[in-house]
Rosetta silent file (secondary structure, phi, psi, omega in degrees, C-alpha in Angstrom):
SEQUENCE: XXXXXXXXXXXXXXXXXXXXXXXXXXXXXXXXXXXXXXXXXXXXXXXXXXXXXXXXXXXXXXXXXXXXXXXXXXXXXXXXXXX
SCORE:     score description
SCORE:     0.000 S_00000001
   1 L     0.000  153.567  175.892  -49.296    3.819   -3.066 S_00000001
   2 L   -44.124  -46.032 -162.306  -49.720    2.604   -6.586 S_00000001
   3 L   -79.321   -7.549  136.803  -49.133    6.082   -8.330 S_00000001
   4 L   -32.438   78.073 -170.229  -45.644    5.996   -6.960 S_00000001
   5 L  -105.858  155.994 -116.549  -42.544    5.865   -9.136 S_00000001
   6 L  -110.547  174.736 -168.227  -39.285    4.071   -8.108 S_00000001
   7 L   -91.391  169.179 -170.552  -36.336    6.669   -8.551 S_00000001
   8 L  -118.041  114.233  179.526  -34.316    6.419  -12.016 S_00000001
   9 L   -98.344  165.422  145.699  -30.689    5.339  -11.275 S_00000001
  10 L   -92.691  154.476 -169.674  -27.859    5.514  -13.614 S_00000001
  11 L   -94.045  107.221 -141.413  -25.744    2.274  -13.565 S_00000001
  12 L    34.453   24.055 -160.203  -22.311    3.508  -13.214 S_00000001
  13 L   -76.600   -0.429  164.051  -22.382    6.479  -14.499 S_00000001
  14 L    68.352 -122.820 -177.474  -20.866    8.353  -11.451 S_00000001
  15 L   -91.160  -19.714 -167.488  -21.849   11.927  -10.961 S_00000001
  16 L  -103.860   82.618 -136.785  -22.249   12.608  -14.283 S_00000001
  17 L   -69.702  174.485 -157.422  -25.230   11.484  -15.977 S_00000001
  18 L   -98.776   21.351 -164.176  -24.404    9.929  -19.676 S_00000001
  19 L  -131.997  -10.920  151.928  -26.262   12.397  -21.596 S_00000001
  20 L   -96.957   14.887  133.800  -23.462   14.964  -20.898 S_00000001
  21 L   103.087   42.776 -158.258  -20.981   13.765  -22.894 S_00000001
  22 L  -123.528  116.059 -160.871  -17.937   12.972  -20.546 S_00000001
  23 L  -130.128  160.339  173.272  -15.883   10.301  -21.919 S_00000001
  24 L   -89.212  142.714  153.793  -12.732    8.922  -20.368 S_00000001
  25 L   -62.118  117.069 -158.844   -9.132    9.486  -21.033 S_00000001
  26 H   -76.567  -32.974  171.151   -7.683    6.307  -22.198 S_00000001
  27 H   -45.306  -73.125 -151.736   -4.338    7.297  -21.125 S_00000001
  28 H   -77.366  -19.866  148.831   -5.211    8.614  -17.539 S_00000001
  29 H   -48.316  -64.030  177.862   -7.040    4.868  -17.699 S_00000001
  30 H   -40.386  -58.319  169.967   -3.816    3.267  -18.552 S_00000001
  31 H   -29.664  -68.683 -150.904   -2.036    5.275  -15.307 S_00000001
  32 H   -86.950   -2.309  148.810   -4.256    4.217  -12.851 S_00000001
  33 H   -68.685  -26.621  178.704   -4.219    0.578  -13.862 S_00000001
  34 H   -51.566  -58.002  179.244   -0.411    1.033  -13.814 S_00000001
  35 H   -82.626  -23.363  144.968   -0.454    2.029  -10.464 S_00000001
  36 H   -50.257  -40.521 -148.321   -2.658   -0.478   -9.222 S_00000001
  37 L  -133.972   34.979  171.265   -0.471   -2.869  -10.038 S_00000001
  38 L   -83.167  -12.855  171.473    3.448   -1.373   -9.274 S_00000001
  39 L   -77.280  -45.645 -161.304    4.123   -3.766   -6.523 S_00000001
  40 L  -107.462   44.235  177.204    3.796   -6.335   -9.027 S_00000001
  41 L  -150.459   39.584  173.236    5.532   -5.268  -11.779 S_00000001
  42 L  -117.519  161.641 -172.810    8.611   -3.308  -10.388 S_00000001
  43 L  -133.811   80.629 -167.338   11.801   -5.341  -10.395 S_00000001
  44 L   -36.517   74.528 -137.828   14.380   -4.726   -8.345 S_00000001
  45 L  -138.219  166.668 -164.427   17.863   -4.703  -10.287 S_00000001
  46 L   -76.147    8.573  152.217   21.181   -3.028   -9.784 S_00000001
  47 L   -66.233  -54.170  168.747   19.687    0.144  -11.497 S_00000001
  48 H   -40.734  -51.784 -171.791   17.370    0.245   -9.353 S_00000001
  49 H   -93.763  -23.476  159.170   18.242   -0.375   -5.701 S_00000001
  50 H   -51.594  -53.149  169.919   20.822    2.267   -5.509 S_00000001
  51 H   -84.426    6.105   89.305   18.644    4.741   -6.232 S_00000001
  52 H    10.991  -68.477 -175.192   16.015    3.205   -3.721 S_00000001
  53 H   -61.635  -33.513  178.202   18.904    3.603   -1.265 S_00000001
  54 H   -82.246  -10.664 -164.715   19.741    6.625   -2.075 S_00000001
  55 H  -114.589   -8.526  165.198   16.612    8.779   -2.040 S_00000001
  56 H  -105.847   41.048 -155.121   15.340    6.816    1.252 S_00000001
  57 H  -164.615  -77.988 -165.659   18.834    6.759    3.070 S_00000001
  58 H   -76.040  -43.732  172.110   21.167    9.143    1.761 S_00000001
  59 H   -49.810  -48.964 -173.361   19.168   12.028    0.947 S_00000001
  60 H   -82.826  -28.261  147.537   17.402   12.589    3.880 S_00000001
  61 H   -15.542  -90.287  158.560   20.515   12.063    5.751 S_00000001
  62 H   -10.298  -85.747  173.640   21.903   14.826    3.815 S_00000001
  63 H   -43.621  -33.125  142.871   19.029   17.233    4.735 S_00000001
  64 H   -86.622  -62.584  153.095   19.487   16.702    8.240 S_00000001
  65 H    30.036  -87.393 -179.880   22.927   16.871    8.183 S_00000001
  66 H   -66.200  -55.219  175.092   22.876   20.539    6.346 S_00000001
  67 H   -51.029  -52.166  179.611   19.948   21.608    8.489 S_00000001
  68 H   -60.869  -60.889  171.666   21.819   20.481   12.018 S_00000001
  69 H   -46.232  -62.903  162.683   25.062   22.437   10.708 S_00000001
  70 H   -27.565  -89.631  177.703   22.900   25.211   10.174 S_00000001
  71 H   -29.834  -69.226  179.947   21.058   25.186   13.134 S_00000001
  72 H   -61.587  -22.856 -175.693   24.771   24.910   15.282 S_00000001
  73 H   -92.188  -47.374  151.055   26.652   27.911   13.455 S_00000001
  74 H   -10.466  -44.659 -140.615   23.292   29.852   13.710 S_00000001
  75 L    31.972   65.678  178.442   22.534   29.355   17.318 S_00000001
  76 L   -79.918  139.857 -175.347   19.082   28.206   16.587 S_00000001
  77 H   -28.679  -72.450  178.412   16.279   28.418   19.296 S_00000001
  78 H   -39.910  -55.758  154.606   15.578   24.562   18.230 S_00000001
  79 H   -16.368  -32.559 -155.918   19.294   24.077   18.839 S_00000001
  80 H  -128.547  -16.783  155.818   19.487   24.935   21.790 S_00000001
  81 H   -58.423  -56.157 -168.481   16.352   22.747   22.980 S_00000001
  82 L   -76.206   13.397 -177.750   18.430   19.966   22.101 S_00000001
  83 L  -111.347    0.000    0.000   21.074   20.126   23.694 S_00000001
């Protein structure tokens, strides 16, 4: 019908209409552009790739390692599945 009015969007204003005062943090802006865009701006260098290696390689290693040792002086339940 004529008398019909169309709903009133806001244009990007997300949940939070613009008349309550919610402004962004340019910093917390910066981040998440940052983070879009770490594949292309990390560089791989001998600082770098060690400690890559080390915290997906070596660490976790470790941690089973120290867990498994555990587990055998212990006589753990899990232990003893696996064998």
């Amino acid at each position: 019908s004529a008398n019909q009015t169309s709903q009133r969007r806001s244009m990007g204003g997300g949940p939070y209409p613009y008349n309550l005062g919610v402004k962004k943090n340019k910093f917390i802006e910066e981040w998440n552009g940052r983070r879009e865009i770490t594949e292309k701006s990390f560089n791989a260098s001998s600082k770098t790739v060690p400690w890559i290696l080390f915290l997906c390689v070596v660490f976790p290693y470790g941690v089973y390692a120290v867990s498994r040792d555990e587990q055998k002086k212990t006589g753990g339940r899990r232990y003893q599945d696996l064998c």
